[in-house]
N, C-alpha and C positions, 0 to 999 in steps of 0.2 A: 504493500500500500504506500511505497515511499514514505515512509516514514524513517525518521534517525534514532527515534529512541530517547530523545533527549529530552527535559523542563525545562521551562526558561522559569524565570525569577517570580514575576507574576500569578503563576499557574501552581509554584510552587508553597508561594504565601496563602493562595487562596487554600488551596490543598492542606497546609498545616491549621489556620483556621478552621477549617469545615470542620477535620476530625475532632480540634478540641471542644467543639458549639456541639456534635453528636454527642461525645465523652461526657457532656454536662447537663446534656439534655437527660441523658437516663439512657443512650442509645449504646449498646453493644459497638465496639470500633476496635478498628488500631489506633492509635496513639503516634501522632508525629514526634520524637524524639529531638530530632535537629533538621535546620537546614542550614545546609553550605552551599553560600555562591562562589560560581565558576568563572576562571576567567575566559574560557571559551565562549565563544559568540555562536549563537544557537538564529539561522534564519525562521523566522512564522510571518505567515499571511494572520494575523490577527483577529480580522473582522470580513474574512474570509471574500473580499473584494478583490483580490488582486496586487493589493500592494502591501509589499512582502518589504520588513522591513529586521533589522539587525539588534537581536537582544542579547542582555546574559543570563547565560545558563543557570542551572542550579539543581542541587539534590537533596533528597526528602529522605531521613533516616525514619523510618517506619517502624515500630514493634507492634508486637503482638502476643498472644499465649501461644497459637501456632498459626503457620501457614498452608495448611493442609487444607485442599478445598476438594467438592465435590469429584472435580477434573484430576484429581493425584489417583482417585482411585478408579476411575473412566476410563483414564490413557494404560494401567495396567492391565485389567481388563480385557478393552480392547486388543492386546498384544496378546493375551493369554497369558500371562505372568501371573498364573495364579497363587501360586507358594511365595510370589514376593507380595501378592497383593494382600493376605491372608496375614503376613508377618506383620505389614504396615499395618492394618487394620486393627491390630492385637496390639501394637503400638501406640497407636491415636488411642484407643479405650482404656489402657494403663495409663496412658501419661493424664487422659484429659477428661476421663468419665467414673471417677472413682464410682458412684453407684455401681456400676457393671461390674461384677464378677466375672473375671479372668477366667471360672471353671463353669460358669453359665454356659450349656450349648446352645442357648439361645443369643446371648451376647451380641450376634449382628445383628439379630432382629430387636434389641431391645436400644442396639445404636440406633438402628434406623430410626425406630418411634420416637427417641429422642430428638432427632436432627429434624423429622418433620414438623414434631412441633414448637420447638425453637426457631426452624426456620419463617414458620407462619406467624411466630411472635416476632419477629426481628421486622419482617413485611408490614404488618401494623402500624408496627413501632413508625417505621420507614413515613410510611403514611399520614401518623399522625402528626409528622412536625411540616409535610410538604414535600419531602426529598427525594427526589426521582436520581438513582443512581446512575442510570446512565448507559451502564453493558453487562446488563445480567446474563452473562454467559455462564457455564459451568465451572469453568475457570476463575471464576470472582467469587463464588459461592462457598464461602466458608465452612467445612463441617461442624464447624465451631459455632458456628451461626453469627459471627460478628461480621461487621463492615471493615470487609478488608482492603478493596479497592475506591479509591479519590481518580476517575480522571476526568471523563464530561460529564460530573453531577450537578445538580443544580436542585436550587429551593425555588416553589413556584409562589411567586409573587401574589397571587389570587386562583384560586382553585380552577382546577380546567386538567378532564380528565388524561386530555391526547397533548400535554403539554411533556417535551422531548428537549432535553436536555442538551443529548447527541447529536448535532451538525450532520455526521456521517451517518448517521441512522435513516436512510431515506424510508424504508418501510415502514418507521415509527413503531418496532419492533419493540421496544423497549419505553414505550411512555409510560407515564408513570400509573394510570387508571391498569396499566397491562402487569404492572409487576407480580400481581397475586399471583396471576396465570404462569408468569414466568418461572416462578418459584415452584408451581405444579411441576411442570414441564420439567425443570431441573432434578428434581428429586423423584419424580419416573427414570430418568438417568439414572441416578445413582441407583435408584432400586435395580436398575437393568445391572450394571458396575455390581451389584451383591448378589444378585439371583445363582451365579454358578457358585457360591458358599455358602447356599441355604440349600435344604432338602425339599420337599414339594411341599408337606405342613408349614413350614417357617415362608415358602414363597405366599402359597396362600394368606396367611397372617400378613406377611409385607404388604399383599393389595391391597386387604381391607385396610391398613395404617395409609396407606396413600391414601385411601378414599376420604378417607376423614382429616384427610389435610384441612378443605375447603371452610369445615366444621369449627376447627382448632381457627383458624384464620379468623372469621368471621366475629367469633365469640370474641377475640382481644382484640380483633376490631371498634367491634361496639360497646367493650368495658372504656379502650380508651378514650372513643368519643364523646359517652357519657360524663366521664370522667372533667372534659373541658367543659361540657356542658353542666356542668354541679344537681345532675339528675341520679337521683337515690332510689336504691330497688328497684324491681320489677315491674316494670308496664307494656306493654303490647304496643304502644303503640310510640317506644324508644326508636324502633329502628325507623319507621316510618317520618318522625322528626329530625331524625339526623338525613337522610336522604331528601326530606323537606330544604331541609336548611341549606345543605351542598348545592342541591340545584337552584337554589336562592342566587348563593352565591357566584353560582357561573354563569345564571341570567347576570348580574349585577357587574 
């Protein structure tokens, strides 16, 4: 894609900002550590006009608990590298899932149920502050469920569900009204990526946990909406007010 690979200074600050405004929000993240500017000169089209001018560069020290995302265990997979993908996996659940039992044969199936519904809480989450990430590929997708990648995100100014962050996104693959979906989608992946280390019991149990993704999603959905809204217990007719209200505001 022609691309160098490089940040320039600008995209760098916005990028360490963003993470510490999530990190404060209550939002699962990496944590920008440092940035150092470079003295290399980094060319960008800016404002994607045409004229292309000369900045400096810069880098983003990043941490995290781990970097392990949906795509670590896809790309093994994929190759058939099942004995190394088995070892990773027993890896990631020692180092980062203490509940799980090492001696559970169940153990992948009870990561899965974990990552689906952290992942539908992290989407939420996402949601509730405005934040459209930008490239929800499987490669970004944390099994950790935190926000590991900063590159074309953005906060939407006023609610509007096909608002797209991504420039290069011309399908609008990735707006922000589509992330639930996306996060579906992702974690079909992963289920495919675990399917040859589960037996036909443990695959069945995996569908029914995907299926209830949507369930899991919606539910901390509409706790956190409520939540803005300072509406207390149960009423029938929460969810119909917050969808009131949204499309309020995107008439508005």
């Amino acid at each position: 894609r022609n691309g160098d690979g490089r940040a320039v200074l600008r995209s760098s600050v916005r990028e360490f900002l963003c993470s510490e405004a999530m990190h404060y929000l209550g939002i699962p993240t990496s944590r920008a550590a440092s940035l150092v500017v470079s003295d290399d000169d980094v060319w960008r089209d800016q404002f994607y006009n045409g004229n292309i001018n000369k900045e400096r560069g810069a880098i983003v020290l990043r941490l995290a608990k781990s970097w392990f995302r949906i795509g670590s265990l896809e790309i093994l997979a994929h190759s058939g590298e099942l004995d190394l993908q088995r070892r990773l996996l027993d890896f990631i659940i020692q180092e980062h899932f203490p509940s799980i039992a090492m001696n559970d044969s169940n153990r992948y199936l009870e990561f899965f149920s974990t990552v689906v519904s952290e992942t539908a809480n992290l989407i939420a989450l996402w949601m509730s502050v405005g934040f459209a990430h930008g490239v929800c590929n499987t490669d970004n997708f944390s099994l950790l469920s935190i926000t590991i990648d900063y590159g074309p995100f953005g906060f939407m100014d006023s609610y509007d569900p096909n608002f797209v962050p991504n420039t290069s996104d011309d399908e609008r693959r990735y707006k922000i009204g589509n992330q639930a979906n996306v996060g579906l989608f992702n974690l079909s992946k992963l289920l495919q990526a675990l399917k040859p280390l589960l037996d036909p019991r443990q695959k069945q149990l995996a569908s029914q946990i995907l299926e209830g993704y949507g369930e899991h999603y919606h539910i901390r959905f509409t706790e956190l909406f409520k939540t803005k809204l300072g509406l207390l217990g149960e009423n029938e007719d929460d969810n119909y007010l917050i969808a009131f209200l949204l499309k309020v505001s995107l008439l508005c």
